[in-house]
C-alpha positions as CSV (number, residue, x, y, z in Angstrom):
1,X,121.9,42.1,-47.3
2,X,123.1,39.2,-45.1
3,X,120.6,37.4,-43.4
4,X,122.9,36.8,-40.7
5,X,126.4,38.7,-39.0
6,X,127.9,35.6,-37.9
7,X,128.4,35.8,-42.2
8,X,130.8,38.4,-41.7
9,X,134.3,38.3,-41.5
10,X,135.5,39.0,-37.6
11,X,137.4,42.1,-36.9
12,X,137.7,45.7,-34.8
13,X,134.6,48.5,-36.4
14,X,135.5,51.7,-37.2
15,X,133.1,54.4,-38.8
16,X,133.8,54.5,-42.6
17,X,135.0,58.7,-41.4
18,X,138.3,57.1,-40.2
19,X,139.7,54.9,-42.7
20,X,143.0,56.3,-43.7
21,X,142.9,56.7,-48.2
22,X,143.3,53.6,-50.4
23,X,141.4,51.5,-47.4
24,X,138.6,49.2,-48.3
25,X,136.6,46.7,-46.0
26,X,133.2,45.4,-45.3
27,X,130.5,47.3,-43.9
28,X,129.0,45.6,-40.8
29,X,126.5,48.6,-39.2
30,X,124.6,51.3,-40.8
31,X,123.6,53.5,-37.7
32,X,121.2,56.2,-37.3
33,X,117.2,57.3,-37.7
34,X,115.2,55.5,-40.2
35,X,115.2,58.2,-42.7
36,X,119.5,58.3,-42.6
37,X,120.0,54.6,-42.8
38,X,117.1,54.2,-45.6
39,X,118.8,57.1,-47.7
40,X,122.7,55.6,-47.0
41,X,121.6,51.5,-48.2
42,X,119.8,53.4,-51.1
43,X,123.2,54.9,-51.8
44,X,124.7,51.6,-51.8
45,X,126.2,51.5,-48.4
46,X,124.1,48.6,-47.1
47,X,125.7,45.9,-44.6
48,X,127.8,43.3,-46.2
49,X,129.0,45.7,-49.2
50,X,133.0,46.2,-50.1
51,X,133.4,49.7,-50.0
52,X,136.9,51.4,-50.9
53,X,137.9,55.2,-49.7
54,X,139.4,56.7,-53.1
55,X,139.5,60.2,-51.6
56,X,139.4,63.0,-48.8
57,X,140.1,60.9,-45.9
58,X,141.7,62.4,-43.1
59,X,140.5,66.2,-44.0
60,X,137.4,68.2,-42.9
61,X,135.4,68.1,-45.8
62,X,133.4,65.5,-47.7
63,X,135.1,62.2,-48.5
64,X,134.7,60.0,-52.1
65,X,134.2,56.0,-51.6
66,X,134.1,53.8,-54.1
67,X,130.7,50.7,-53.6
68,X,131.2,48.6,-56.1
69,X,131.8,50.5,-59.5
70,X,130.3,53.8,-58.3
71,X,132.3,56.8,-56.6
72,X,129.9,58.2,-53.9
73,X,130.0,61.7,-52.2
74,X,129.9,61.6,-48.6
75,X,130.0,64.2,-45.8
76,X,131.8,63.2,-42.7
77,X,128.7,63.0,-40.5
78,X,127.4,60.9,-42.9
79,X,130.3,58.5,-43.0
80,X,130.2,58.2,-39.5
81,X,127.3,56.1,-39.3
82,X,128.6,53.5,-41.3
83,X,130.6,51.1,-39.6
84,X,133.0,49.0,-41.7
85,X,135.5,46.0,-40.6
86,X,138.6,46.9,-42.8
């Protein structure tokens, strides 16, 4: 994690639920209760991490990201706490 957000690269936030497919960017916020942002940065989705949507966005259901070399699962509330600067 970055000691620091002046690290990151400047930029409008967006939860990670409404990038369009094929978008990637940085993720800046991980909102939420202790227990949801503990179980998302265990998933990978941790602030200053590229993250890539490879599937489902734009639809109801779950959407696929890609962290890194891993595809991840994630349900739209889910991606909603995670706030990314594409």
């Amino acid at each position: 994690m970055l000691s620091n957000r002046s690290d990151l690269p400047r930029g409008p936030l967006l939860p990670l639920a409404m990038m369009a497919e094929g978008e990637s960017g940085e993720i800046v916020d991980v909102r939420g209760g202790r227990g949801i942002v503990r179980r998302l940065i265990d998933m990978g989705l941790a602030p200053g991490t590229r993250v890539e949507v490879v599937s489902g966005a734009g639809g109801p259901g779950a959407m696929i990201v890609r962290v890194g070399g891993t595809k991840i699962g994630l349900g739209r509330g889910m991606a909603r706490r995670v706030m990314v600067r594409p």
